[in-house]
C-alpha positions as CSV (number, residue, x, y, z in Angstrom):
1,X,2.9,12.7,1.1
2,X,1.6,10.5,3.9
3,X,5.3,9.9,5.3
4,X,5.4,13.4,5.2
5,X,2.3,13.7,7.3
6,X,3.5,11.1,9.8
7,X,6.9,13.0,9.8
8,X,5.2,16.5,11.2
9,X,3.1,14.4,13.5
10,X,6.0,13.1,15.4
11,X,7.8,17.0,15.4
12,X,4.5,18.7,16.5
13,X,4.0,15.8,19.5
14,X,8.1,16.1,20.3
15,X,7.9,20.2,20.1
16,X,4.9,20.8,22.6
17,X,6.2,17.7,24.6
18,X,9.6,19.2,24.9
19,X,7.9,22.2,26.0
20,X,5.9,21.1,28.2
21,X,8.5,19.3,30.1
22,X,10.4,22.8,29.8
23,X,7.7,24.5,31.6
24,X,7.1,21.9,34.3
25,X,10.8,21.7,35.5
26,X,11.7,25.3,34.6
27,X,13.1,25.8,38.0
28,X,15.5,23.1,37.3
29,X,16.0,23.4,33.4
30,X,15.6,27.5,33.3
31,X,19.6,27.8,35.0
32,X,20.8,25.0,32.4
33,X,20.1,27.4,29.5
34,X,20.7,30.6,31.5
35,X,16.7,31.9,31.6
36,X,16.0,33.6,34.8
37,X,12.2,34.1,33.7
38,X,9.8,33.3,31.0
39,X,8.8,36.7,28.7
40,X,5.5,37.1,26.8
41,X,8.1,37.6,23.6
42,X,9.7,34.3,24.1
43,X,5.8,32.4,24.6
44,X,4.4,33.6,21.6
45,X,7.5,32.7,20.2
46,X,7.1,29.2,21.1
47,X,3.4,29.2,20.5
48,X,3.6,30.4,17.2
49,X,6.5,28.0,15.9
50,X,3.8,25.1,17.5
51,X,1.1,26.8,15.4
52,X,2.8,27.4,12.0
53,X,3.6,23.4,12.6
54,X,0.6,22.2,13.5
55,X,-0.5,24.3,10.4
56,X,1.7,22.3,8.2
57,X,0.9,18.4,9.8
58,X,-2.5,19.7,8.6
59,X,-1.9,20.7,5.3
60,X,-0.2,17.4,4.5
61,X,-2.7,15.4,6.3
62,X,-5.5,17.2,3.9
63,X,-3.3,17.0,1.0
64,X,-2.7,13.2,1.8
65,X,-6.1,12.2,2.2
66,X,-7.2,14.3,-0.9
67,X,-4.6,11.8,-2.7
68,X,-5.8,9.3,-1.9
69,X,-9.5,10.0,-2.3
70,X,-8.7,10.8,-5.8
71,X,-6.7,7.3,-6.1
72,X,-10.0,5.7,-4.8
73,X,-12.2,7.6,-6.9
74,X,-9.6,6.0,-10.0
75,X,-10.6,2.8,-8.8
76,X,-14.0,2.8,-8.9
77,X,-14.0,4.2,-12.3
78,X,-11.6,1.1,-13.2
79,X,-14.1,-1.4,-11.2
80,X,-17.3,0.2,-13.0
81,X,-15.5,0.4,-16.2
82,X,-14.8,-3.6,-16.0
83,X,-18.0,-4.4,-14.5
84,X,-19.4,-2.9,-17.5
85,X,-17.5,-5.0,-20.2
86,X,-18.1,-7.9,-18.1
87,X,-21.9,-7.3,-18.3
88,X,-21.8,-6.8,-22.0
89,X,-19.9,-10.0,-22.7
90,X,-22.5,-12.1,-20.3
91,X,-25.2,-10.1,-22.2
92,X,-24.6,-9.4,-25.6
93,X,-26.8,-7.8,-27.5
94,X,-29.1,-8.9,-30.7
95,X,-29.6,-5.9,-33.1
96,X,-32.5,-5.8,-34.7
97,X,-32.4,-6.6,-39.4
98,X,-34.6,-2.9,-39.3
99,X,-35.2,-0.2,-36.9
100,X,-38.6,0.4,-35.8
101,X,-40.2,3.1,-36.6
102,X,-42.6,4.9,-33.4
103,X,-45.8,5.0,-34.7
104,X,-48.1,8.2,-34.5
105,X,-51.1,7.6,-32.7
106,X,-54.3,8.8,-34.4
107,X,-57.3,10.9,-32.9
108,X,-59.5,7.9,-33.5
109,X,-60.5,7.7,-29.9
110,X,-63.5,5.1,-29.6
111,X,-64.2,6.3,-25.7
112,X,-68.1,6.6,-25.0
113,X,-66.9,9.7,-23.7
114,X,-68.7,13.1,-25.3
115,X,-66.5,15.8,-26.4
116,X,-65.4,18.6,-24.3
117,X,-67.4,21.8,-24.7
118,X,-65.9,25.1,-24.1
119,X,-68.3,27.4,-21.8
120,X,-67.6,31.5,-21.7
121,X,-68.7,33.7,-19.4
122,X,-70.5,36.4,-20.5
């Protein structure tokens, strides 16, 4: 895909560099391939073969960097993963003969502290 993207780089810089040349020496270069003038027909022709290709460089420079962003994104997922198994063999873990068991804490409360009394309003 990206020799594909360099490949519509060069033909979009060699079609509007062509062109331009065309335009600049038309005088001269207009008689060589029997033009007398230039029409609005034959511009937006030329302007819209320039756009749909600059429409595809684009596309394959997006879907070339997408590639490789997902290749990259691989990677990292590779690197964490092996990170990770790294850090458990440097680390390994001691598991406990018996799970513990959280222990429910009691209302036994030996604060100085008075209770809390509700007042209404009547």
């Amino acid at each position: 895909m990206k020799k594909l993207h360099q490949i519509l780089q060069i033909a979009l810089l060699v079609y509007f560099g062509a062109f331009l040349i065309f335009f600049i020496a038309f005088d001269t270069l207009g008689g060589i391939f029997g033009m007398d003038e230039i029409t609005s027909d034959s511009m937006v022709t030329i302007i819209l073969i320039g756009f749909i290709l600059f429409l595809a460089a684009w596309g394959s420079s997006y879907a070339a960097y997408a590639s490789l962003a997902s290749t990259i994104k691989k990677m990292e997922i590779d690197a964490n993963s092996l990170k990770a198994k790294i850090y458990d063999f440097e680390h390994p873990r001691i598991p406990t003969s018996q799970p513990t068991k959280p222990t429910i804490p009691t209302d036994t409360d030996q604060s100085t502290l008075p209770p809390r009394q509700n007042i209404m309003d009547k």
